[in-house]
Backbone as CSV, one residue per row, in Angstrom:
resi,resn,N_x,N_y,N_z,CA_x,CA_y,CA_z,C_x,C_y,C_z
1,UNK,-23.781,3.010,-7.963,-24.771,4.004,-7.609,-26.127,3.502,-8.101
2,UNK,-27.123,3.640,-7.634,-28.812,3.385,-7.780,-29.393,4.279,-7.925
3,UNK,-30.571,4.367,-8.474,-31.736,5.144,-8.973,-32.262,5.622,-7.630
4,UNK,-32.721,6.955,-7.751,-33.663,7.483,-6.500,-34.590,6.069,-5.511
5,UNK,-35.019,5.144,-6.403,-35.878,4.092,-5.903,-35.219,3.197,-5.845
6,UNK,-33.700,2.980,-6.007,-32.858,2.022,-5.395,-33.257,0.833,-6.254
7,UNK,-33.908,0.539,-7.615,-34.175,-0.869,-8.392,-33.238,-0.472,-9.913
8,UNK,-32.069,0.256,-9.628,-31.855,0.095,-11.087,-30.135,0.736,-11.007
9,UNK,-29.857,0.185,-11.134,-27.735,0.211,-11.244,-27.254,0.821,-12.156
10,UNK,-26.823,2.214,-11.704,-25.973,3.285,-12.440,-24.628,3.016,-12.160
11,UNK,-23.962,3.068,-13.839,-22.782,2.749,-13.597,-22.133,4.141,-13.075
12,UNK,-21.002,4.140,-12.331,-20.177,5.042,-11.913,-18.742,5.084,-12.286
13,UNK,-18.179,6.365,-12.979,-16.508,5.798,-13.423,-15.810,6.063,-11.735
14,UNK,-14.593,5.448,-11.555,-13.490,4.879,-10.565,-13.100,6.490,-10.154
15,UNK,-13.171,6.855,-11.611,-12.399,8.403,-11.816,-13.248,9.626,-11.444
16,UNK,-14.144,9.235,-10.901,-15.242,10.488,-10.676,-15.336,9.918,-9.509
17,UNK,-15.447,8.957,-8.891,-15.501,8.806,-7.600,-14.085,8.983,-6.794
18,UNK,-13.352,8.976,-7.133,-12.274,9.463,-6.628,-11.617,10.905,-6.389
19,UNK,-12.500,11.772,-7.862,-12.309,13.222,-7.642,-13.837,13.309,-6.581
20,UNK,-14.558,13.233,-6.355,-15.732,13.575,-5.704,-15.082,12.820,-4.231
21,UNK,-14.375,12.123,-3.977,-14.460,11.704,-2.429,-12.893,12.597,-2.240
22,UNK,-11.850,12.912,-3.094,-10.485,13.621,-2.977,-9.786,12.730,-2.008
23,UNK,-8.862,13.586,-1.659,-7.346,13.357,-0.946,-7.587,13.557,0.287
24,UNK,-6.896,13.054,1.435,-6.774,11.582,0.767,-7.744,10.792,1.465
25,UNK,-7.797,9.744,0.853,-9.207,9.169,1.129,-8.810,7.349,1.138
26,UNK,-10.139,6.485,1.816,-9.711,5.284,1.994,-10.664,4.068,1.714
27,UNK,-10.819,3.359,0.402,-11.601,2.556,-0.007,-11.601,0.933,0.418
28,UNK,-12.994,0.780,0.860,-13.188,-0.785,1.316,-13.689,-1.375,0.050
29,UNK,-13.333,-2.481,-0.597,-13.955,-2.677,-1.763,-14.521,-4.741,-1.147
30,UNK,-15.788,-4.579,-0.652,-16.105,-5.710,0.093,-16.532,-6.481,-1.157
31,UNK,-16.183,-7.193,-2.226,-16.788,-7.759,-3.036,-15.721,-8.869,-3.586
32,UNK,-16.139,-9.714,-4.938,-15.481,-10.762,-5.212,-14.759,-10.154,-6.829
33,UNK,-13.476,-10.615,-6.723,-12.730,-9.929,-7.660,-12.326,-8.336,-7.363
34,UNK,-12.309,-7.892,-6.333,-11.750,-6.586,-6.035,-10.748,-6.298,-6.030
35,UNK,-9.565,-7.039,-6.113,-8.452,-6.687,-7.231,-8.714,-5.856,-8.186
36,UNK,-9.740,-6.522,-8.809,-9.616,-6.061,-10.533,-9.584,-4.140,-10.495
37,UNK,-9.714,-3.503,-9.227,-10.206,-1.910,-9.215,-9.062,-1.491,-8.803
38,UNK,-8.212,-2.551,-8.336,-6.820,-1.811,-7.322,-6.154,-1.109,-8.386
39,UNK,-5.748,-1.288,-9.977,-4.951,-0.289,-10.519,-5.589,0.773,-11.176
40,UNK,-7.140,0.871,-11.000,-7.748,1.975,-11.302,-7.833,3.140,-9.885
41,UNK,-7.704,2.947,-8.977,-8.183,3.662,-7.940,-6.290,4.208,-7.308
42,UNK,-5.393,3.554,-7.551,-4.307,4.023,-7.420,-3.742,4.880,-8.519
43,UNK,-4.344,4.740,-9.694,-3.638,5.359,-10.555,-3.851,6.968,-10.939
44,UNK,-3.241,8.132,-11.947,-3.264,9.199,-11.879,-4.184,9.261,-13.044
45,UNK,-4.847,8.784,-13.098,-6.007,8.869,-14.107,-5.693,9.566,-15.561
46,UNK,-4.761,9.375,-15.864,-4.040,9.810,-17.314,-3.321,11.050,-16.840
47,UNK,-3.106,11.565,-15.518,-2.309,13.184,-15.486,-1.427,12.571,-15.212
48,UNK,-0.166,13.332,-15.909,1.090,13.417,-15.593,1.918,13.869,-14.645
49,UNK,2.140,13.395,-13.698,3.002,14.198,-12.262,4.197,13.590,-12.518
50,UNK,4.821,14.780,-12.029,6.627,14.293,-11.560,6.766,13.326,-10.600
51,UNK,7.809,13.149,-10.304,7.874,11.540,-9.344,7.352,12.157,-8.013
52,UNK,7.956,13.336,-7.548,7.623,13.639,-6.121,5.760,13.600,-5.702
53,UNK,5.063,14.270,-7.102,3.901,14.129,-6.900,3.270,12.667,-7.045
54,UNK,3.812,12.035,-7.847,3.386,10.793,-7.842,3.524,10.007,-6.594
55,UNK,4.591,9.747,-6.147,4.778,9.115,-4.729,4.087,9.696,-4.045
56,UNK,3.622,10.873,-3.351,2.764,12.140,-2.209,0.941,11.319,-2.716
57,UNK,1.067,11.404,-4.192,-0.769,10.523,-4.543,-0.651,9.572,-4.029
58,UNK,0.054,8.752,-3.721,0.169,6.903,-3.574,0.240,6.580,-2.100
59,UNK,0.583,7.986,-1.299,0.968,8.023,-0.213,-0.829,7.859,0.267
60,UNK,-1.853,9.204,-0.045,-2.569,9.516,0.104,-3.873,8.310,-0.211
61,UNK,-3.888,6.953,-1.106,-4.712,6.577,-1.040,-4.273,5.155,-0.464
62,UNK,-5.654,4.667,0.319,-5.458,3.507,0.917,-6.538,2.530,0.313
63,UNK,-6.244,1.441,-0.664,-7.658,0.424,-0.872,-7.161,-0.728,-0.343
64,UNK,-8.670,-1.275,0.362,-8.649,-2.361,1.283,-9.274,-3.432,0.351
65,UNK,-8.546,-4.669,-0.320,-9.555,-5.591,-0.993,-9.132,-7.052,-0.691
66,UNK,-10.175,-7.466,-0.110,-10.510,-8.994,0.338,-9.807,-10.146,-0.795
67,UNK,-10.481,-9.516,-1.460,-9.593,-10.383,-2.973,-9.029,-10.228,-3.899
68,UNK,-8.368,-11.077,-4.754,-7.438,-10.348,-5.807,-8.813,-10.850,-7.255
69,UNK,-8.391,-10.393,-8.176,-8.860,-10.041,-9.792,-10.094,-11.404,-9.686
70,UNK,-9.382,-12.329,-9.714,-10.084,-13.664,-10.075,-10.815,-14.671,-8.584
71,UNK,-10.370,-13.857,-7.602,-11.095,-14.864,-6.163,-12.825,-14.176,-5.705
72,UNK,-13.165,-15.204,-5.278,-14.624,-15.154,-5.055,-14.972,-14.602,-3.231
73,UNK,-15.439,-13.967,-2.908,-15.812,-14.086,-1.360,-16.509,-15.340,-1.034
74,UNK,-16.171,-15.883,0.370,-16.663,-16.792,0.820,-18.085,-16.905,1.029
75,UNK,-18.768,-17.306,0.822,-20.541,-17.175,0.591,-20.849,-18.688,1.975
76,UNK,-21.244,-18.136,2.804,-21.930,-19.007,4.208,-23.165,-18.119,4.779
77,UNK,-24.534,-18.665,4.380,-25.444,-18.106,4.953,-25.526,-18.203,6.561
78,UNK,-24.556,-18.233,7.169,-24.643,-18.307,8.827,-23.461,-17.000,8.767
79,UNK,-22.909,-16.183,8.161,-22.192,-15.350,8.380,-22.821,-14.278,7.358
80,UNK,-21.754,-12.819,7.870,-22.651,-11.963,7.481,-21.870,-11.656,5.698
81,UNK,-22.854,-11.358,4.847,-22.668,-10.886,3.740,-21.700,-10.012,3.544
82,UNK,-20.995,-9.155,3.982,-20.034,-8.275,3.961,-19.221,-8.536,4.843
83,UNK,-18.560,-10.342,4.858,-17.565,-10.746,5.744,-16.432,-9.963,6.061
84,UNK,-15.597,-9.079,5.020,-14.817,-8.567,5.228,-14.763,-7.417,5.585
85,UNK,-15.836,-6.283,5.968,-16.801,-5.396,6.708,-16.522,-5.716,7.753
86,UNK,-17.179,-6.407,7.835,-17.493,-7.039,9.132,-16.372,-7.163,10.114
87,UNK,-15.510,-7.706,9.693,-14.421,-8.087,9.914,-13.254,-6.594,10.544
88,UNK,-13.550,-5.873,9.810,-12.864,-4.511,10.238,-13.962,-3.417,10.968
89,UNK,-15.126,-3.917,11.037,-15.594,-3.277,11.829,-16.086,-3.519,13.393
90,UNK,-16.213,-5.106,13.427,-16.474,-5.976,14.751,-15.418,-7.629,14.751
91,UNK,-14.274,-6.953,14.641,-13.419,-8.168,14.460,-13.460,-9.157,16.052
92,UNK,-14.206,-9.025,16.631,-13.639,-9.681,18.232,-15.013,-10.298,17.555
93,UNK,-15.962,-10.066,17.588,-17.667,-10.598,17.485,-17.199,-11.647,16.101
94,UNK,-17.119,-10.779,15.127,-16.478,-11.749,13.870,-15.725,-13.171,14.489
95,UNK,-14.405,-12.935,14.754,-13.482,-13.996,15.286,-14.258,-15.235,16.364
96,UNK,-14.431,-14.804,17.022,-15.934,-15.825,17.967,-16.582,-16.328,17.383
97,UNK,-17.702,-15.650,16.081,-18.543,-16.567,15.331,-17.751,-17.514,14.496
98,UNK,-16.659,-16.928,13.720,-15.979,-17.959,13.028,-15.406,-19.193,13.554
99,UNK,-14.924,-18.657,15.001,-14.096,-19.833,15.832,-15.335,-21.440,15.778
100,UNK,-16.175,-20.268,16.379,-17.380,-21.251,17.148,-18.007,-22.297,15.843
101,UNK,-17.799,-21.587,14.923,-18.659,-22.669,13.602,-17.498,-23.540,13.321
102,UNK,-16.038,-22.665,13.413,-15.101,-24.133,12.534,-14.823,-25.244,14.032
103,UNK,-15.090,-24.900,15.439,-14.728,-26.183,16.571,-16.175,-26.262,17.341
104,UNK,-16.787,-27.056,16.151,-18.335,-27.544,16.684,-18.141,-28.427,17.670
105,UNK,-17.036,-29.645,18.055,-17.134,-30.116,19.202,-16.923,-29.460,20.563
106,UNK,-16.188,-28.665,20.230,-15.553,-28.271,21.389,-16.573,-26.461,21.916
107,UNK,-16.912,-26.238,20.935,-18.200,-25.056,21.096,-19.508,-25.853,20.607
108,UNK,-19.861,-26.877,21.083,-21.202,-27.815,20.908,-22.158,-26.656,22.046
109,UNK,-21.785,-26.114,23.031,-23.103,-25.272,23.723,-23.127,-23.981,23.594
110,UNK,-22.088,-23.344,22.967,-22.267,-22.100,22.386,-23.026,-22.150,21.169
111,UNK,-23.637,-21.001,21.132,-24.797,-20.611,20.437,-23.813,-19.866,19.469
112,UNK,-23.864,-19.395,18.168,-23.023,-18.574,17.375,-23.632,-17.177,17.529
113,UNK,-24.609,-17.209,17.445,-25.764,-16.170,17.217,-25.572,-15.138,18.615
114,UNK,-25.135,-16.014,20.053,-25.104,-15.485,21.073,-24.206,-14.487,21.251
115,UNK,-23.678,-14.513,20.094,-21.857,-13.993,20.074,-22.508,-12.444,19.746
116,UNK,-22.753,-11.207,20.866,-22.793,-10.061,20.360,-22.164,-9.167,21.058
């Protein structure tokens, strides 16, 4: 979370964002090391439920993460910053630009950029 003027990084707990967005709900975590949040955002935040409730919470949340604890996102200034965004939100446009940059001979007159 950021300051009204967007220059200054408020931390936010896992556990307040999860009661403030509720049940059930579905997290993209587009960053490097996003593992490291997967057993905070699944877990019952210290409450105790019986098994039935426990399984019904686990049912209810979905986190999406690009990487596990210790991996980095791929960093290519010809692609977009939130590759894995991206990726679930314009996967046909995505897949084309990627194709086209890794078979430069064979896409030598395609433009990458053209790809919209």
């Amino acid at each position: 979370v950021f300051d009204k003027n967007h220059t200054q990084y408020i931390p936010f707990a896992v556990a307040d964002l999860k009661h403030l967005v509720g049940s059930p709900s579905m997290f993209v975590l587009d960053c490097s090391g996003a593992g490291a949040l997967l057993p905070f955002l699944i877990s019952n935040d210290g409450v105790q439920l019986n098994e039935e409730e426990d399984s019904n919470s686990l049912k209810n949340v979905i986190v999406l993460c690009p990487t596990s604890e210790h991996q980095n996102l791929p960093m290519n200034p010809e692609l977009p910053a939130d590759l894995f965004t991206s990726c679930l939100t314009t996967p046909i446009q995505i897949a084309l630009k990627w194709f086209i940059r890794q078979n430069p001979l064979s896409c030598a007159m395609i433009d990458p950029e053209s790809v919209e």
